[in-house]
Structures are given as C-alpha cells and as structure tokens.
N, C-alpha and C positions, 0 to 999 in steps of 0.2 A: 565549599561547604562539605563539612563531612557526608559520606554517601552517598552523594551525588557522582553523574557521571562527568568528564570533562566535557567542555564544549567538542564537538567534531568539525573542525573546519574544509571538509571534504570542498574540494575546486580543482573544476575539469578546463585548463588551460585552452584558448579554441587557437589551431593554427591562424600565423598571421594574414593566409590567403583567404581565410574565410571571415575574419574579422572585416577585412577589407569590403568582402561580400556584402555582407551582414552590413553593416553602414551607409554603403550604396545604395542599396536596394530598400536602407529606410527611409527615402525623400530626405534626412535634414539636411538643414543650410543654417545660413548666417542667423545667427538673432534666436535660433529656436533653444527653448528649455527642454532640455532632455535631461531624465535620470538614467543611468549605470547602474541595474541592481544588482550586486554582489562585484563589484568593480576587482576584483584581484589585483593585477597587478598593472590595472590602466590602460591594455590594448584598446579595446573598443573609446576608452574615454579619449585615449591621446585622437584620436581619425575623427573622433566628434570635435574635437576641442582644431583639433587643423580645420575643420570644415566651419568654423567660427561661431559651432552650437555656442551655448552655455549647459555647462553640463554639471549637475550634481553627482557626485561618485557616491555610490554607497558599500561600505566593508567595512563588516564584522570584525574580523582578525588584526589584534593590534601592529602584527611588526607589517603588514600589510598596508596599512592605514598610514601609517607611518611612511613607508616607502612612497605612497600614493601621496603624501602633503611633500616630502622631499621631491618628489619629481615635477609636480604640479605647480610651478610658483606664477602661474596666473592668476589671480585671483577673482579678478573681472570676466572669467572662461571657465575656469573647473572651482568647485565647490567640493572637498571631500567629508564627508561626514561617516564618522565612527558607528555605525548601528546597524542591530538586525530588523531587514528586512521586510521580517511577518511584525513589525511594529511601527510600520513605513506612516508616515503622516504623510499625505499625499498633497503637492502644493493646490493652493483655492483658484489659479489660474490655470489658464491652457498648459497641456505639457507633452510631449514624447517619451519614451520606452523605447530604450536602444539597448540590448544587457542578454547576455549568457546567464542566468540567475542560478543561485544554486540550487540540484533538482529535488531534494529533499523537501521545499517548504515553497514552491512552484505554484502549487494548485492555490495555498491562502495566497498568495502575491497574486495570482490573476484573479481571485474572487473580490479582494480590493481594488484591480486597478478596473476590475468591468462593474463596479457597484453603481448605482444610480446616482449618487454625489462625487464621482466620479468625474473630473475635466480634464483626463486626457481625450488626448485628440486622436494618436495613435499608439502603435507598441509595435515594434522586430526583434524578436525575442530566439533564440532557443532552446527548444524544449525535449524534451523526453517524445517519441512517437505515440506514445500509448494515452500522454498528458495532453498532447495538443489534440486526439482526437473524440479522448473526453469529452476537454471544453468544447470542441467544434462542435459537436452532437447538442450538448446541453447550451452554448448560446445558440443555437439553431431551433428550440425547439421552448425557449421562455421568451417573454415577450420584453426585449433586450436589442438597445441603437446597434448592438457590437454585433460582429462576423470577424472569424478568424479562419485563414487562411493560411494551407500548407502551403510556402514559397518552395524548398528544397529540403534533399536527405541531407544531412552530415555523416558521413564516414564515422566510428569510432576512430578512424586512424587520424582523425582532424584534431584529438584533445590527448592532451599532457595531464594524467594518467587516461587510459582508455578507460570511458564508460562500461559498466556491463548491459546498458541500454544503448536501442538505436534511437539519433534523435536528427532534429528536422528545424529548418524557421519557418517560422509563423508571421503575419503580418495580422495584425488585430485592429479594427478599424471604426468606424462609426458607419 
C-alpha cells in the first residue's frame, strides 16, 4: 500500500549448539504438539521433528516459508504455516512452545500463550533479558497457573546477526 512501511523481517539466527540446548532442556518427546514461533529457517523445528514431536512451524517471510515446506516433506511430523504470529490461533488441545520468536512482538505472543483459554502445557522459549524479567515479575504477582523460569544467558555471540539485547531461555510452566 502506498505509504506504508514494508514489512521488517528482522531474525536472529540461534547457533546450532544452543538450538540443541534449547530442545533438550524442553522435556519434548514422541507424540508431543509443539509450535515453532517464528520458525526461520527450521533449526529448532528439524531436532523437534527428529525427537518425533509433531511440530507446527510458524513464518511470516514468504521465501522462508517456502524453504521451510521444501525441506519439511513430512507431513505427519511438521506442519508449516505462513502467518504472523501476534495473530496466532492457538490450538484447543494440549500443546508445547519450543521457538526463538521474533523479539519485536514477544510480550503479545506471551500475553496469548499465558491467557486463561490458554492449553498449553508448557513453553522454552528465548527471549530478550529485560522481556523475560518483565513477565517473570507480572506472572508472579497476578493470580496466574504460569511461572516462568530463567533456565540460561545466551551470549550475543550465539545469534546470526547479533542482537543489540542480552537474552536468556525461559521455561514457562503450569
């Protein structure tokens, strides 16, 4: 549209040592529904998808999306789907949060996924330092199933471009 601005598809690539991390340290296994929010370019999705989750990918950025359905030809194991995030329909069953999300629109994606119609189970997420201790402050102090949980720092030097933020995973829980 005229006078608009373009989309920004700003994404901070996470090294693959820490994707690994990140994955481990979210309990899933065989059978579990996990979402990927802001899925880039499928690291975290593909180590769900070996660990036999089923996994929805989510990304904005068409040649992205695109690369993500070229890579992804399980069909029964990863789901990708084209869309932004802060307009997430959140599935009506149990579900996981395994996702690097983008940090621009961070705080609406956690005000959805800790809403009271809310069925996930959990989320390993990372986030911005300043964002996780936010949330940590305000679910600690409303009356809210959730607690979240700094697990670790992330180096800038773990992301493809470097953040100008320190950030950190969270484990978010019931």
């Amino acid at each position: 549209m005229p006078g608009r601005n373009p989309p920004r598809w700003g994404w901070y690539r996470l090294a693959d040592g820490f994707v690994v991390s990140l994955v481990e340290s979210s309990g899933i296994g065989r059978g579990d529904l996990v979402l990927d929010l802001g899925a880039g370019d499928g690291a975290i999705t593909r180590r769900l998808a070996d660990r036999g989750a089923r996994v929805i990918a989510f990304e904005l950025h068409p040649g992205r999306v695109a690369a993500l359905r070229a890579r992804f030809d399980r069909p029964s194991l990863v789901k990708v789907v084209r869309a932004d995030i802060t307009d997430l329909r959140l599935p009506r069953h149990r579900f996981s949060v395994v996702a690097n999300p983008p940090f621009g629109c961070v705080s609406r994606v956690l005000a959805q996924l800790t809403s009271h119609h809310s069925r996930m189970e959990r989320a390993t997420l990372v986030l911005p330092v300043s964002v996780a201790a936010r949330w940590q402050h305000r679910l600690a102090r409303r009356p809210t199933p959730w607690t979240l949980t700094v697990v670790e720092r992330v180096p800038r030097s773990a992301f493809t471009p470097r953040p100008r933020v320190d950030c950190c995973v969270v484990h978010i829980g019931r």
